[in-house]
Structures are given as structure tokens and as C-alpha cells.
N, C-alpha and C positions, 0 to 999 in steps of 0.2 A: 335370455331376452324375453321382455313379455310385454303384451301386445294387449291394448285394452279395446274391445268395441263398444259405443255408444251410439244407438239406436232404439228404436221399438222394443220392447222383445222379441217380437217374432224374428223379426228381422235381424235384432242382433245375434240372435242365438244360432240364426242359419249360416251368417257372415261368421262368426266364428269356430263354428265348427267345421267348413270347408277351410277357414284361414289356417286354421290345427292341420287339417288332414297337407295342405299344401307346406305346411312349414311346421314339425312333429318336435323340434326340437326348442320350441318354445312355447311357452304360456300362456295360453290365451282364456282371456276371459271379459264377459261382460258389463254392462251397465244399462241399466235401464232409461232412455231420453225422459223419461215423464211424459209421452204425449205417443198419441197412434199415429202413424202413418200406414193408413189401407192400402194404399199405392204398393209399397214395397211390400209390405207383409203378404200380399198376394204375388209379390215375385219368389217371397221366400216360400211361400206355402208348397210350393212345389218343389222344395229343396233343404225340404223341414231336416235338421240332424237326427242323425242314429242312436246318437246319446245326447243327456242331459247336458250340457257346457259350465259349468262353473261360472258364479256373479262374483261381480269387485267386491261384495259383503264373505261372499264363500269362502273368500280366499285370504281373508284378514285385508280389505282395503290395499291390494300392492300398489307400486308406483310403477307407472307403465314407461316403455323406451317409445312404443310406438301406439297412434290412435287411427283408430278407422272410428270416422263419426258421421251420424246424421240428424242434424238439429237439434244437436247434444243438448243437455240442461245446463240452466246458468251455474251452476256448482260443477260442472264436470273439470273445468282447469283449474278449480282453485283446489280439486282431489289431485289431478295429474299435473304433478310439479316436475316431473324429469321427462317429458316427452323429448324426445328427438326428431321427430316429425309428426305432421298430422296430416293423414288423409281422410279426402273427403267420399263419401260412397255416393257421388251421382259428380257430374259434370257441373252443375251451376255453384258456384260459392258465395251467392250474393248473403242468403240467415246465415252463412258461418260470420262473415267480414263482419257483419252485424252487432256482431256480440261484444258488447266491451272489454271484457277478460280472455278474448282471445291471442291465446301468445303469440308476437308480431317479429320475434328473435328464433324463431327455428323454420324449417321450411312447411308449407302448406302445399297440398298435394293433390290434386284433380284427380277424376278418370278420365280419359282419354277415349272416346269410343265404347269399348269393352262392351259390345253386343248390342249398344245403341240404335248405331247409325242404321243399319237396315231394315229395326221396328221403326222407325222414324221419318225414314225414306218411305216407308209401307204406307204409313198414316198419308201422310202431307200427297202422296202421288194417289192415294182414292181422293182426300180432300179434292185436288184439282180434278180431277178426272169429273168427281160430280159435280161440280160448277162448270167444267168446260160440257161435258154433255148435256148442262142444261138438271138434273136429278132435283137440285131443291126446286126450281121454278113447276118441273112435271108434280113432286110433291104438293105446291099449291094448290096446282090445279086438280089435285085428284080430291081435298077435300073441299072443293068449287062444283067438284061434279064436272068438270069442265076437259073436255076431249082435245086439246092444241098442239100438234107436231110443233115442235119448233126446229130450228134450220141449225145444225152445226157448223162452228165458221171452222176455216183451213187453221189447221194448227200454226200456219206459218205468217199468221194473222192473231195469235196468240200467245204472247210474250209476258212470260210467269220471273217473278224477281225472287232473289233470296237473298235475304240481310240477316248474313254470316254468314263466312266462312272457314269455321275449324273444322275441324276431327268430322262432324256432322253436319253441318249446313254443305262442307264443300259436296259429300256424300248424296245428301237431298240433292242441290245443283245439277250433277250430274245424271242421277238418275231421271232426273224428268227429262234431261236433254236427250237420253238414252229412248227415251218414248215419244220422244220427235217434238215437242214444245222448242220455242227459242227461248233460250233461260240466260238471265242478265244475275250478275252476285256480284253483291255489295260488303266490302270491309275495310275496315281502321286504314290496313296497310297494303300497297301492292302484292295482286296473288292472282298466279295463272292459273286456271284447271282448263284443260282437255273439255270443248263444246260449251262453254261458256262463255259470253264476254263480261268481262270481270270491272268495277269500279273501285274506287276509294276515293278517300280524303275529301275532297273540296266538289265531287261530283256525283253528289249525292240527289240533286234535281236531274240529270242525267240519267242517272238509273232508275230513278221513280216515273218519268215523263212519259206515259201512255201506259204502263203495267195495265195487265189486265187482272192478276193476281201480284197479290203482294203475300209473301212467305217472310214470316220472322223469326228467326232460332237465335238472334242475338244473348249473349249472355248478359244480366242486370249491372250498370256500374253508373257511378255517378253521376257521368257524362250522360246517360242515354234514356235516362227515367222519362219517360213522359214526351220519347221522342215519336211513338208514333199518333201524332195529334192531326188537326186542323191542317195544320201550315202543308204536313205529309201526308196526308193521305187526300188532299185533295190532288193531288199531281199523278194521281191515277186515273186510268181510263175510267170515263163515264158508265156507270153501274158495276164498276170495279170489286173486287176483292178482298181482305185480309184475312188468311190463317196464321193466329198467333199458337206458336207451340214452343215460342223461349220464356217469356216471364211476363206477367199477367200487368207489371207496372212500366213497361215498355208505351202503355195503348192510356192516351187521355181520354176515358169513357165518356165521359160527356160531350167530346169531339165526334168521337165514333158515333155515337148513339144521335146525335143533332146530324152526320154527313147520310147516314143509312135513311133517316125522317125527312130529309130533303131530297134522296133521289139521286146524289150523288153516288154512293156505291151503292153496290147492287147486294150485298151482303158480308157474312161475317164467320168460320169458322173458330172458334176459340176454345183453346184446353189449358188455357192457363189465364189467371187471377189474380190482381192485387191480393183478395183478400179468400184465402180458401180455408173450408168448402165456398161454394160463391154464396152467399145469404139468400136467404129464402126470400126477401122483399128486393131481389137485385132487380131493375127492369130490365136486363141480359135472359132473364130466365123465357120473359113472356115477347119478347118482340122477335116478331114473324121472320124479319131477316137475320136474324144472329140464331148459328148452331151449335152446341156446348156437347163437350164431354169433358171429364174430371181427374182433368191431367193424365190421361194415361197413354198419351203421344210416344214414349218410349221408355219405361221400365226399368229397371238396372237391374240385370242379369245378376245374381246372385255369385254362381261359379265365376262367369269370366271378369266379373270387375275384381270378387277375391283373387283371381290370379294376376290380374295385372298387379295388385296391389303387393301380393307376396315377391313377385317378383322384384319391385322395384326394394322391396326391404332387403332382401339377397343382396343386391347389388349396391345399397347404402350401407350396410352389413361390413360389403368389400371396398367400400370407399372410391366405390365407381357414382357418375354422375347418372342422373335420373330424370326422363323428361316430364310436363306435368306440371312443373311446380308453379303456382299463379306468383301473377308480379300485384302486389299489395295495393301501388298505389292505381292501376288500371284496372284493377276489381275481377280480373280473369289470366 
């Protein structure tokens, strides 16, 4: 069996030297994406290999059964002609779908969690926490020079939304409910969780109607580009919220940026970007109500995604079924 990864180098070289140590009886080796990813390479820096790993050049170009890939190069499937599956090393598959030469006859393969959800939960529950105490407003005022208690409202006056609910969003959901917020989630299809009250389909003004925070983990798909606009975000409570930490093309910028300039929301936390890094001429960069950090809302865990992923090859291996696999045409 042999197993190619396509990623960074750093990155790939750490993915498949844990992929070897979890599955010894086959071959692994790498490829290089042609492009850095800082994000991961800093997950792998701390799970750098003991040995050097073997390149698809080192090895005489083999043809792989199986790929763990991250925003492979446009030449990587026209090398990998006998894949049997392809997994992706992070939860979002919107740059894979993307790619013209992506083979659409074998299964494609998500993470699921895999160490996620609780760096994620971590982020999005300080996000709300400094906007519910007030932090970026004290912020202002501290380089105003300006001394202002402000009044914390009852949390039960404080109704924080989440649109999605997989693996992660449902995780976020809960936790906040966990810390006493009323938390409303929103998804495609009907879904219960425990402290939540949950929406779908056609009730989507319902869920949005007085948010005081709006939370987006959605995954990118056809359907949802440019869904959180004008029309959505005005259906939030007045000096309302959005932390986007699913996909940067989710948010119509110039919506945002014209709702924050009029007074309507009260600001803006975001770690993810149509276009990243964000350009240096973004006006996101310098407006007072918008707070940026550079995507690093939650990380993919190195070991634990390699092991979900070894496992699920074990068990395609034994011609057992495997959860994970995206449905092509709803982009997740």
C-alpha cells in the first residue's frame, strides 16, 4: 500500500512521518504543494519527524492508493493516476472542489473534528466573552484616555447564534450555552443538541431576529457565498456582532464594511478571508470596529487528524464503510 502526502513541506513531512509510525506497513511519502502554509507548518513545528521521510522524486515518482492532501498543486492528480481515495487534512474542502482535475469517481474524505473543536470552541467563547464584557469598547476608550464603566447586560438578555452545525459548530453551540448565553444554531437540515434551540431550512429570519452575536463556522458551497450580506446581517440586534471563523467568502465586504459605517453593528471579529494573507491595502486592516487574526481559529492537530485518517484507511483496507466522505454536489 502506498500513501502519498501533498502539502507544504513542513507540513508534509510531519503528516507523513506520524502516517508511517501509525500504519508501518506501508509507504509513505511525500510531495511538495508548491505554496507555504504558515498555519500548519506551525502545527507541525511541534511534531517535526525523527527521520527524514522520503519525496515522490526519492522514490522513483510511485503511484499512490491513497492521498492526504493540502492545497495540492495543479499537477498532483495528473502524477496520482491510481488513487483510491483522497483525504483532505483540514475540515473545509471548498480549494479542493475547486480544482478542475480533481478526480470526481473515488471517495473524498474530510476530518471530522480530530482536535478541532475545542481550539475553536476556545477562540469564538473569548471572542464573545470580549464583546459581551464590553473589552473592545474599554479598548477605545483607553486610547481616548477616557475612564467609562460600562453596565454588563444579563446574559439571559444575550442571545449569541451559530450557523453550523457539524462536528464543530455543534461543539462551539454548546459550549457557550455551557457558560450560560441563550445560544440559537442554525443548519441546512433538522438537528437537536442538548441547550440549544436549533433552526433550519426556510427559518433562517428566525434565527437571525435580535442576535446579539452572530457566529459563522459554515463550510464554503455554492449555495452560501456571499450569504452573510446586507439583507443578513441587518436582522441583528442593533450594534450587533459577527465572528466569522468558517470561510472568508461567506461575508459581502462591502455589506459589512457600509453596516459597521452606519451604526448598525457594533463590530466585527474575523479570521478568515476571501483573499489570504488579507492585502495590505484591505480597509479591514484599519477600521476601528473590525478585529483580525490570520486564521488561526483552530489548527489541525497533526497526530490526531493523522490518526483519524490512518484509521479510516484500515478500515477501507477491510472494506468496511467510513464516515467523512463529502457529498460533491453540496460542497461538504
Amino acid at each position: 500500500m502506498k500513501i502519498a502526502v501533498c502539502a507544504s513541506p513542513t507540513f508534509a513531512q510531519a503528516c507523513a512521518w506520524h502516517l508511517q509510525q501509525a500504519l508501518p506497513e506501508a509507504q509513505v511519502f511525500w510531495h511538495s504543494s508548491g505554496q507555504g502554509n504558515e498555519v500548519n507548518a506551525m502545527a507541525a513545528a511541534t511534531t517535526r519527524p525523527e527521520a527524514d521521510m522520503p519525496s515522490y522524486e526519492d522514490l522513483g515518482q510511485p503511484k499512490a492508493d491513497y492521498a492526504l492532501v493540502w492545497k495540492p498543486h495543479h499537477e498532483f492528480f495528473q502524477q496520482q493516476t491510481a488513487l483510491r481515495a483522497i483525504f483532505n487534512l483540514g475540515a473545509g474542502v471548498d480549494a479542493l472542489l475547486a480544482l478542475p482535475n480533481l478526480p470526481r469517481h473515488i471517495p473524498l474524505i474530510r476530518l471530522e473534528d480530530a482536535g478541532m473543536a475545542e481550539p475553536m470552541a476556545d477562540y469564538v467563547l473569548a471572542a464573545v466573552l470580549r464583546i459581551y464584557r464590553g473589552f473592545a469598547a474599554y479598548a477605545r476608550y483607553q486610547r481616548q484616555s477616557l475612564w467609562q464603566p460600562l453596565t454588563t447586560p444579563d446574559k439571559s438578555d444575550f442571545p449569541v447564534g451559530v450557523l453550523g452545525l457539524g462536528a464543530i459548530g455543534g461543539s462551539v453551540a454548546q459550549a457557550l450555552a455551557q457558560h450560560g448565553f441563550p445560544v440559537r444554531g442554525f443548519s441546512r437540515n433538522p438537528r437537536a443538541l442538548a441547550q440549544v434551540t436549533t433552526y433550519h431550512g426556510e427559518q433562517w429570519s428566525d434565527f437571525l431576529g435580535g442576535l446579539k452575536i452572530l457566529v459563522s463556522l459554515l463550510p464554503l458551497t455554492a449555495d452560501n457565498r456571499g450569504y452573510l450580506n446586507r439583507s443578513s446581517l441587518s436582522q441583528l440586534a442593533h450594534d450587533g456582532w459577527l465572528i466569522n471563523v468558517g470561510r472568508g467568502a461567506h461575508v459581502n465586504e462591502n455589506d459589512l464594511l457600509a453596516l459597521l459605517d452606519e451604526g448598525h453593528l457594533g463590530g466585527a471579529i474575523l479570521d478568515v478571508f476571501e483573499t489570504e494573507p488579507l492585502p495590505l491595502t484591505h480597509p479591514f486592516w484599519q477600521h476601528p470596529r473590525i478585529e483580525i487574526t490570520p486564521h488561526v481559529s483552530a489548527v489541525t492537530p497533526v497526530v490526531q487528524g493523522v490518526h483519524q485518517i490512518a484509521s479510516k484507511i484500515n478500515a477501507l483496507e477491510q472494506g468496511a464503510a467510513v464516515t467523512g466522505i463529502v457529498d460533491l454536489t453540496r460542497g461538504y
